[in-house]
SEVOKOL-386939 format. One record per atom (N, C-alpha, C): residue in three letters; x, y, z. Coordinates in steps of 0.001 Angstrom, whole numbers, padded with zeros to 6 digits, always signed. Example, Ala and Ser with C-alpha at 12.3 -4.5 7.8 and 13.67 -1.06 7.14 Angstrom:
ALA+013190-005690+007800
ALA+012300-004500+007800
ALA+013200-003300+007800
SER+012850-002250+007080
SER+013670-001060+007140
SER+012900+000030+007870
END
This chain:
UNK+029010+013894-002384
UNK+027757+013605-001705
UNK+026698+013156-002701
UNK+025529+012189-002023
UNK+024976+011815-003150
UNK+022837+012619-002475
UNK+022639+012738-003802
UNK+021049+013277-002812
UNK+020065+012245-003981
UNK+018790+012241-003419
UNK+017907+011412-004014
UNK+016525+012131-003750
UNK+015405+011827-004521
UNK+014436+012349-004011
UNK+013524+012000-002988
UNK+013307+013095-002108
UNK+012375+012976-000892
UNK+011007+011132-001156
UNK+010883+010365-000300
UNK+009686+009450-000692
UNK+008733+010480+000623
UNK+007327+009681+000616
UNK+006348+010319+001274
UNK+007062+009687+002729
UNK+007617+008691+002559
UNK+007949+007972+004378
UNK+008700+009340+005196
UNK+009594+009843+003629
UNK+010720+010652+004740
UNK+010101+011910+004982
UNK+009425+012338+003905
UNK+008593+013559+004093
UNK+008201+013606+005589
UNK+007209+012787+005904
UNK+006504+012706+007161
UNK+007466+012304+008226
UNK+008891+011858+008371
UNK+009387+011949+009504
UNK+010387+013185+009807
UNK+010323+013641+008807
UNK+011131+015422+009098
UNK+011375+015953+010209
UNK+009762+015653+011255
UNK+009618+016550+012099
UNK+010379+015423+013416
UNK+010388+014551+012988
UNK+011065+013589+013816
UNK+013277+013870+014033
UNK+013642+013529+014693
UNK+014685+013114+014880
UNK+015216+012280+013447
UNK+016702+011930+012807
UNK+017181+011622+011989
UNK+017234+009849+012671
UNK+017395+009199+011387
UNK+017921+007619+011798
UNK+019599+007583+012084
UNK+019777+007149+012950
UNK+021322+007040+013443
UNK+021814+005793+012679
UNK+022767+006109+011599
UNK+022934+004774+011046
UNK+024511+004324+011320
UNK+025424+003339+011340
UNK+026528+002966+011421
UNK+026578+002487+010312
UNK+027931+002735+009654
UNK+028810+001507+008440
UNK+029457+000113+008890
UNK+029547-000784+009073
UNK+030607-001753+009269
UNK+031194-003008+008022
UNK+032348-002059+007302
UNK+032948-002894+005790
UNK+034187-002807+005849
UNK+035021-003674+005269
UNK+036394-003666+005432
UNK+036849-003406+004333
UNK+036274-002597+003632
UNK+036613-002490+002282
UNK+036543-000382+002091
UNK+037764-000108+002117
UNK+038174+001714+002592
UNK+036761+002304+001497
UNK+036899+001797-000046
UNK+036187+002947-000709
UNK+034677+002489-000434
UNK+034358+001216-000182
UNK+032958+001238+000050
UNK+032264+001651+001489
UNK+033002+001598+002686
UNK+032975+002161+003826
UNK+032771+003603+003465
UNK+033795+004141+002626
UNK+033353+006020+002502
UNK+032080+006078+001778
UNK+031737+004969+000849
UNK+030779+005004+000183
UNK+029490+005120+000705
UNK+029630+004381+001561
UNK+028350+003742+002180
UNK+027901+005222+003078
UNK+029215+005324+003406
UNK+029042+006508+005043
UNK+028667+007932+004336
UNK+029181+008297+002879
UNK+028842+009528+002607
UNK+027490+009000+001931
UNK+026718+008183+001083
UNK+025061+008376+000928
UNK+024689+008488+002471
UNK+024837+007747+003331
UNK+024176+008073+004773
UNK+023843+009351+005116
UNK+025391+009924+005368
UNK+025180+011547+005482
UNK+024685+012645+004581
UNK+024642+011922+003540
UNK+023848+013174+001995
UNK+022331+013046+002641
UNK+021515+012156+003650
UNK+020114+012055+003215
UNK+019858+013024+004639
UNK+019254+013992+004381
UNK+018072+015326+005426
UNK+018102+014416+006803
UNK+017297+012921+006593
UNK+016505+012225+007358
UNK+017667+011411+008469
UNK+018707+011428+008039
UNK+019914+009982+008492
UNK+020907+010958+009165
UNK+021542+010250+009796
UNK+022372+010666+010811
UNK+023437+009914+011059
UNK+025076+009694+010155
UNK+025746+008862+010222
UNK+026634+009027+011372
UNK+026857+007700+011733
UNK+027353+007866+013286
UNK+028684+007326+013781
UNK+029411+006766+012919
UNK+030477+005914+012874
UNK+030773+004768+011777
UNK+031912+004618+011463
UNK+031874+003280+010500
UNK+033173+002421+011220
UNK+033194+001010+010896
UNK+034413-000239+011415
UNK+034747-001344+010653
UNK+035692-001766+010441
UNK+036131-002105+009361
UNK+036504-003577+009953
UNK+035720-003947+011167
UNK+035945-005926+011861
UNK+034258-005850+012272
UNK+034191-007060+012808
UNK+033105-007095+013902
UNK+033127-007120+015145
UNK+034644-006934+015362
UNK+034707-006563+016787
UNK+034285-004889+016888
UNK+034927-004268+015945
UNK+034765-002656+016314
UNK+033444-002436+015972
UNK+032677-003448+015158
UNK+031408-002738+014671
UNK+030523-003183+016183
UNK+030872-003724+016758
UNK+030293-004226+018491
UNK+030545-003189+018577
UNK+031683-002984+019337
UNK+032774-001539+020237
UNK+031621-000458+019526
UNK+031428+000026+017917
UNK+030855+001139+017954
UNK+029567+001138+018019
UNK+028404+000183+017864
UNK+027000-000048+017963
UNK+026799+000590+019828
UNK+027663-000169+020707
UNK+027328+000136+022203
UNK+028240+001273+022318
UNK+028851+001678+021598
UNK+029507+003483+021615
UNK+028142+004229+021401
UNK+027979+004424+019894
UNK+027460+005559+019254
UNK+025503+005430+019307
UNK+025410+004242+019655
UNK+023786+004100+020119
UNK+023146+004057+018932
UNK+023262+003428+017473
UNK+022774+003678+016294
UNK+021380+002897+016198
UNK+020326+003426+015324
UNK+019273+002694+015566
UNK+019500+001618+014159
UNK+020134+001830+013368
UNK+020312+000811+012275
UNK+022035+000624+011848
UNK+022271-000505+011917
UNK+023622-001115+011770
UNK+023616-001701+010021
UNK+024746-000924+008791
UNK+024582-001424+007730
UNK+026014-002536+007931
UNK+025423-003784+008037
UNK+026761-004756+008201
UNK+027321-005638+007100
UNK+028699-005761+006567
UNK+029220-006569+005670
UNK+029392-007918+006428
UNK+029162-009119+005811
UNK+029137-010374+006392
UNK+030364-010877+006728
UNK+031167-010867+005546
UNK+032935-011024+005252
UNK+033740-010179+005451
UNK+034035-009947+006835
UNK+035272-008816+007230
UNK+036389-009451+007543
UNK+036713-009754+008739
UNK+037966-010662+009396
UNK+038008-012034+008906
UNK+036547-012578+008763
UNK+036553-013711+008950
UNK+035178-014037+007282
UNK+034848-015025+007409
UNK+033897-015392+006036
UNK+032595-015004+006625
UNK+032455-015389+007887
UNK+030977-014759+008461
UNK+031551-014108+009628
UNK+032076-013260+009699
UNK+032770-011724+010730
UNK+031146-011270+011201
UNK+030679-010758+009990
UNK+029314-009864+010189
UNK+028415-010712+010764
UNK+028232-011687+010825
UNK+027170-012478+011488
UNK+027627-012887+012786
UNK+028799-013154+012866
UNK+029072-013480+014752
UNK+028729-012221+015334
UNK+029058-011164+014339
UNK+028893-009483+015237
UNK+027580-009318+015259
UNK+026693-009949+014436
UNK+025763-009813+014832
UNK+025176-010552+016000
UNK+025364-011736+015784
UNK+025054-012801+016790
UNK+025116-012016+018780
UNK+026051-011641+018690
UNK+026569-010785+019775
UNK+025402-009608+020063
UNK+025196-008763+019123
UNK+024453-007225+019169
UNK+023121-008025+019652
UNK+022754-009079+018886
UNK+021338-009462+019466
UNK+021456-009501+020660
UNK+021835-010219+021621
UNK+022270-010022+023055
UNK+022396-008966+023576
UNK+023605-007825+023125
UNK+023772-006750+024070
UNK+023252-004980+023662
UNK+022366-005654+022002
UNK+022104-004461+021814
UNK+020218-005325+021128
UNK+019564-005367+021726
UNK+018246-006484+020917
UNK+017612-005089+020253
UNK+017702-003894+020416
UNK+016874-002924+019873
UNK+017450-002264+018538
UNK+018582-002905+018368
UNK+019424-002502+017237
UNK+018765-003169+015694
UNK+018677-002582+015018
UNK+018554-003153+013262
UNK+019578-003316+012548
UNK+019369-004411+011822
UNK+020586-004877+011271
UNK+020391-005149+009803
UNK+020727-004228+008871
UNK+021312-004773+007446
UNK+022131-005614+007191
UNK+022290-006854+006645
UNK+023592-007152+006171
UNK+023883-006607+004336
UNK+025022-006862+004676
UNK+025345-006628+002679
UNK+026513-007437+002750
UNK+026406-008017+001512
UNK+027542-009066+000910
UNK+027883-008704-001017
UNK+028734-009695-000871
UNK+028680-009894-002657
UNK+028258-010981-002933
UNK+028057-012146-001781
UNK+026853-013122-002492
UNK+025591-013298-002088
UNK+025414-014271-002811
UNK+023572-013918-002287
UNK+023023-015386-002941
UNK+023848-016127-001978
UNK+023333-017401-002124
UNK+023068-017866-000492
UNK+022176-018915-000832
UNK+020781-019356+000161
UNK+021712-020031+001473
UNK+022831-020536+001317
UNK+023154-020914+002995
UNK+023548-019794+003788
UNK+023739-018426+003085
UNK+024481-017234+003848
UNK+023026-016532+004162
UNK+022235-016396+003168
UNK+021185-015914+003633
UNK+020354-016505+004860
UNK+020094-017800+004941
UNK+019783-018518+005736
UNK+020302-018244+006970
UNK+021445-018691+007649
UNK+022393-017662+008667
UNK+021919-016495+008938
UNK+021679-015465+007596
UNK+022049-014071+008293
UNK+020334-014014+008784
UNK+019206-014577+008231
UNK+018233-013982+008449
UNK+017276-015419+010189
UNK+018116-016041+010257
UNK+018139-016661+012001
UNK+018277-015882+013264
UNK+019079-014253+012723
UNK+019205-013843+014001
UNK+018020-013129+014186
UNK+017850-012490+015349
UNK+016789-011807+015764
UNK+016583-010404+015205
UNK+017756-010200+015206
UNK+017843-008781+014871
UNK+018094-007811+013405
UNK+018234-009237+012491
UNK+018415-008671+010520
UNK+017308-008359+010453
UNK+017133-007052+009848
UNK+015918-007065+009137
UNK+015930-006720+007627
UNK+017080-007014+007350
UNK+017186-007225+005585
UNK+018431-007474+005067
UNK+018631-008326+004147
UNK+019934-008610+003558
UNK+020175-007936+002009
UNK+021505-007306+001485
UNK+021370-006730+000318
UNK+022918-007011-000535
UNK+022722-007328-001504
UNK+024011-007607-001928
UNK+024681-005648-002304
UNK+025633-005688-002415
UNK+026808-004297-002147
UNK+026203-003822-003607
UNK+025864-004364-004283
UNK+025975-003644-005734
UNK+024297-002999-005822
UNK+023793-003115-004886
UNK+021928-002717-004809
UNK+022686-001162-005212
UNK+021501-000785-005654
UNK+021128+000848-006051
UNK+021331+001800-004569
UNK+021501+002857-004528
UNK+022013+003160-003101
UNK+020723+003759-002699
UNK+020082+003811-003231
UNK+017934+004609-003478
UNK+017626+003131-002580
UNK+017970+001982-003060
UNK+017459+000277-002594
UNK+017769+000579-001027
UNK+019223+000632-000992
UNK+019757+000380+000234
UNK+019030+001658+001352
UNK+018783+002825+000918
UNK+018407+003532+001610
UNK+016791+003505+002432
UNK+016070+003048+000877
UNK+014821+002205+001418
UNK+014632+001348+002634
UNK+015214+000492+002047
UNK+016289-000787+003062
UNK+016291+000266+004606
UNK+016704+000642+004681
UNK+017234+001305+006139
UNK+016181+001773+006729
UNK+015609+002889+005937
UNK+014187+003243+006637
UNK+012739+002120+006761
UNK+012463+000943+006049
UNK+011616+000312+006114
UNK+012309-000575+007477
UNK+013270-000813+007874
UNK+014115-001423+008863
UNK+013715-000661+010171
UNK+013791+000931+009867
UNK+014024+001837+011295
UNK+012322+001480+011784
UNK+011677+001655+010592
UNK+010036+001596+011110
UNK+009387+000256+011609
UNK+010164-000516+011119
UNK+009635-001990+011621
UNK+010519-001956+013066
UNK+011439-001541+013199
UNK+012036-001830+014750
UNK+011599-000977+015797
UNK+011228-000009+015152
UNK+010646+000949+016132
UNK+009175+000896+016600
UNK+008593+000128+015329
UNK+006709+000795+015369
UNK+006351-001132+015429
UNK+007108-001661+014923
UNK+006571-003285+014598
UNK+005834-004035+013044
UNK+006404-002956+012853
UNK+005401-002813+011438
UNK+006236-004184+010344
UNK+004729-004903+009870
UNK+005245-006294+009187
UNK+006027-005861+007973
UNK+006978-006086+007547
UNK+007419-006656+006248
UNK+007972-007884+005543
UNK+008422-007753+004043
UNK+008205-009143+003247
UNK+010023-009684+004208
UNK+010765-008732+004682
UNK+011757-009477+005243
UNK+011988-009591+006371
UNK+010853-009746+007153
UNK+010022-010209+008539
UNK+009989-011644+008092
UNK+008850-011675+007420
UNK+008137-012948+007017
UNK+009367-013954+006341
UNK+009928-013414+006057
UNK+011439-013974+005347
UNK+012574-014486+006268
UNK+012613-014022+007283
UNK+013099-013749+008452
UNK+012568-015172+009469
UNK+011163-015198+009584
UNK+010523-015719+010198
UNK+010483-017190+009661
UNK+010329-017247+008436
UNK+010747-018972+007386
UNK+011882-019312+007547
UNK+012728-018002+007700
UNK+014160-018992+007558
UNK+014710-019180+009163
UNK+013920-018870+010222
UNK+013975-019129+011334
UNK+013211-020687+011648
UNK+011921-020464+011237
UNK+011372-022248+011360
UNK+011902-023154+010464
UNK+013089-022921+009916
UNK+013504-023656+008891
UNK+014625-024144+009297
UNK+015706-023345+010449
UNK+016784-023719+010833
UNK+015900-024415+012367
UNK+014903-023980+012915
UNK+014299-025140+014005
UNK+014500-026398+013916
UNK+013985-026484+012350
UNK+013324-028071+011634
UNK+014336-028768+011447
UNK+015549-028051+010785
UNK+017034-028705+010767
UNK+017558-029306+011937
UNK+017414-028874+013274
UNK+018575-028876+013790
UNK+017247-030025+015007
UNK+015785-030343+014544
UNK+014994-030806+014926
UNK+015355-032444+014211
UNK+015344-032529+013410
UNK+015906-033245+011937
UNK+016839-034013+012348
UNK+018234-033087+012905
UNK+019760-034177+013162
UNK+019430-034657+014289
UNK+018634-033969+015209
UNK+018630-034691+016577
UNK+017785-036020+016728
UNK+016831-035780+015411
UNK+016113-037251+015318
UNK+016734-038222+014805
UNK+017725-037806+013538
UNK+018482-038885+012953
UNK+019252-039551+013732
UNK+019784-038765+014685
UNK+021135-039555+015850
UNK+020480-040639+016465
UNK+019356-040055+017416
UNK+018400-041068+017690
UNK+017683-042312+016763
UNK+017497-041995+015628
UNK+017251-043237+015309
UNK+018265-044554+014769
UNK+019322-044132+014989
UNK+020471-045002+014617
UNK+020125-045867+016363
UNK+019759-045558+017375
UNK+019857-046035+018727
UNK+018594-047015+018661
UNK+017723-046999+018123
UNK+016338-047472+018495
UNK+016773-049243+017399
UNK+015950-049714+018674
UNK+015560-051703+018333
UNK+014859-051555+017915
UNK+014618-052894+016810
UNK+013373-053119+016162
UNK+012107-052993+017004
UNK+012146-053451+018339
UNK+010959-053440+019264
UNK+010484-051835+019225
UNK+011261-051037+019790
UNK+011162-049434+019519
UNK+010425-048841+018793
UNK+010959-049163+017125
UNK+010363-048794+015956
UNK+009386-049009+015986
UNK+008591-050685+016340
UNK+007361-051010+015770
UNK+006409-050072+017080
UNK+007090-049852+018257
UNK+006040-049225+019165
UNK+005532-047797+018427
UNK+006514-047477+018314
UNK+006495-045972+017841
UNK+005626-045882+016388
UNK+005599-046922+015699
UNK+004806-046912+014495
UNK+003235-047363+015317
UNK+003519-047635+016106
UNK+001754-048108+016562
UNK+001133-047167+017284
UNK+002483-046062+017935
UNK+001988-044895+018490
UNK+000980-043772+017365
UNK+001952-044091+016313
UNK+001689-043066+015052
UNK+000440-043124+015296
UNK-000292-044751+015289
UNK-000996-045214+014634
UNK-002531-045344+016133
UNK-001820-044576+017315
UNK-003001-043958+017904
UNK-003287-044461+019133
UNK-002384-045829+019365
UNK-002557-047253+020121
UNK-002000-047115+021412
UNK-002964-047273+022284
UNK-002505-047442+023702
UNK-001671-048674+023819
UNK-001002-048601+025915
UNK-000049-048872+026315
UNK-001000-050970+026036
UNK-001975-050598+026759
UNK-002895-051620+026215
UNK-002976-052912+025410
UNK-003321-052006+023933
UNK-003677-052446+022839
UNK-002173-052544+022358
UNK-001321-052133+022429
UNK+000467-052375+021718
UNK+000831-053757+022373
UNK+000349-053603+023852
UNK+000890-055288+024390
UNK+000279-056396+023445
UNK-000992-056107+023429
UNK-001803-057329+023241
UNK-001404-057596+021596
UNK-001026-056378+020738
UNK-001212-056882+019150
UNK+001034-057629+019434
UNK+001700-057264+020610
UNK+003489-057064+020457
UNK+003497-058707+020803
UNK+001959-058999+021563
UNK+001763-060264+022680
UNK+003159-060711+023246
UNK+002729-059204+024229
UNK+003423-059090+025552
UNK+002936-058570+027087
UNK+003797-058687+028054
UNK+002545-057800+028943
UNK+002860-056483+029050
UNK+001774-055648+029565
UNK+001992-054594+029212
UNK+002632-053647+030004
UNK+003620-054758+031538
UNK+004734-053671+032212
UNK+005967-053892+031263
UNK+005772-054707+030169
UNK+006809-054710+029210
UNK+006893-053487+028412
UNK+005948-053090+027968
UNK+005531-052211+027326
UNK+005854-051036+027713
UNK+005496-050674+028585
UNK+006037-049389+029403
UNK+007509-049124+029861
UNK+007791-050567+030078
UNK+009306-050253+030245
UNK+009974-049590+029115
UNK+009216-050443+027811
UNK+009921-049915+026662
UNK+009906-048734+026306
UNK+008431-048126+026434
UNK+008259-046829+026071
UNK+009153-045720+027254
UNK+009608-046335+028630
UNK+010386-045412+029621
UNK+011615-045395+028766
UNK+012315-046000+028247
UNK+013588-046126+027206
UNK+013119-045281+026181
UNK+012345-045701+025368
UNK+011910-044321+024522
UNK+011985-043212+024847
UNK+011953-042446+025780
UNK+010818-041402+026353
UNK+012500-040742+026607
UNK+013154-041678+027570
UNK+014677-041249+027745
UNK+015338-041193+026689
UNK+015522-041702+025297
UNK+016287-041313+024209
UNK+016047-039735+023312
UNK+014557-040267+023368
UNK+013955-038961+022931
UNK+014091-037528+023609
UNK+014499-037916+025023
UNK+014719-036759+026115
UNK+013281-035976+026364
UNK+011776-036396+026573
UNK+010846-036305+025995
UNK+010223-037170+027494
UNK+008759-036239+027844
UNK+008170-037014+028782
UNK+006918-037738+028831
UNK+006282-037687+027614
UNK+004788-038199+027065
UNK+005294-038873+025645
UNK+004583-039823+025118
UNK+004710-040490+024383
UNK+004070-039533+023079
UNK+003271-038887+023360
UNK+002494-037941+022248
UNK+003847-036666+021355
UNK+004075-036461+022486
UNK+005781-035669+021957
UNK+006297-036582+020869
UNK+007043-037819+021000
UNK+007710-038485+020051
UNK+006620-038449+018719
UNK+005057-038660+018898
UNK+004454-039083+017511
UNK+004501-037555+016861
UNK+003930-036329+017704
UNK+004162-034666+017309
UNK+005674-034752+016140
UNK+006752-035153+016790
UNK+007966-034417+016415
UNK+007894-035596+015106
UNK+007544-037103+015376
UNK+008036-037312+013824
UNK+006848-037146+012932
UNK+005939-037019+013137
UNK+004973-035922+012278
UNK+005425-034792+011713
UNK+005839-033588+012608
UNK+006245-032621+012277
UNK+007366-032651+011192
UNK+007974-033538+011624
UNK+009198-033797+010596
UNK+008876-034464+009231
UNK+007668-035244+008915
UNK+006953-035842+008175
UNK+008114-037048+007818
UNK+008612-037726+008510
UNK+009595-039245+008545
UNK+008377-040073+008867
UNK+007141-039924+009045
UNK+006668-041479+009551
UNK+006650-043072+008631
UNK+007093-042285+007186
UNK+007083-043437+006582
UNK+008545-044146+007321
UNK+009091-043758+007827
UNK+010670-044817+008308
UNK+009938-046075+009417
UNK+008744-045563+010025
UNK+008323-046605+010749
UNK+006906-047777+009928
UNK+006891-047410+008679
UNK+005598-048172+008151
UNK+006401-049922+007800
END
């Protein structure tokens, strides 16, 4: 068994109920590992451990844990993240650690999209780290309380938006005519249905037709949407 010293967080929840924590690693000595610091701490309450992400499902909606410590790479290279993917759905009140052995930026990225991570830690953290880890997790899921892997959480969420905002523009612009482009650069540029005929010198049910073709590629029902999104995306130089 391992013990550590009391912090002021745990002091003050004494009088409270213990954190219900789960293991889920496919790896025998770090699973006991993990599961006996759990049970050494006054405050924690270990509740089960699973060695897939199917069973770590099966035991999250078994054992009712308020924090899930999850390995990413069990069955599969991202096991822990489909299982997570899932818990957000059938368990949204659940907290989720992940732990890995890497701790490079496309896995992190992934793990911190779902709703429900509230911290990622590579296996070799200090078990004082990881325990931190758990309780700054239980209090933010329970009370709402901000932390730096909220905000971390929250970037790498508008970050996979912007991506997947990004391919859907690129597809589309392989579709668009020169006529298209130059509308859309004159949209940038502030210009009514109007003023685009008269500088395209065309009329301006031409115009509209064009922009109804726009409007349908874009999947998009105002013309202000298309100038928003390639703003947002900051591409407007593709139309200068």
């Amino acid at each position: 068994m391992f013990t550590y010293p009391y912090t002021e967080q745990q002091t003050n929840r004494q009088a409270s109920r213990p954190i219900k924590v789960a293991v889920a690693e496919d790896h025998d000595i770090l699973r006991q590992d993990f599961s006996e610091m759990i049970e050494s701490r006054p405050n924690m309450e270990w509740v089960g451990a699973a060695a897939s992400g199917n069973a770590a499902v099966e035991l999250a909606l078994r054992a009712n844990p308020d924090i899930l410590l999850m390995d990413i790479e069990m069955e599969s290279h991202q096991d822990g993240i489909e299982a997570a993917n899932r818990l957000s759905l059938l368990k949204p009140e659940l907290g989720i650690i992940f732990l890995t052995v890497h701790e490079d930026d496309e896995t992190i990225y992934k793990a911190y999209t779902l709703s429900n991570a509230k911290d990622y830690l590579v296996k070799s953290a200090e078990h004082l780290e990881i325990i931190r880890s758990i309780e700054s997790a239980y209090v933010e899921q329970k009370h709402g309380s901000s932390s730096m892997s909220s905000k971390l959480k929250s970037e790498f969420s508008r970050l996979k938006q912007t991506e997947s905002k990004l391919i859907f523009f690129m597809g589309i612009l392989s579709q668009l005519t020169q006529a298209e482009r130059e509308i859309i650069k004159l949209l940038l540029g502030g210009c009514k249905v109007e003023e685009i005929a008269r500088l395209r010198m065309v009329e301006p049910v031409t115009i509209k037709s064009q922009i109804n073709t726009l409007l349908k590629k874009f999947r998009m029902k105002r013309t202000k949407e298309i100038a928003s999104l390639v703003r947002e995306l900051n591409v407007s130089f593709i139309f200068e």
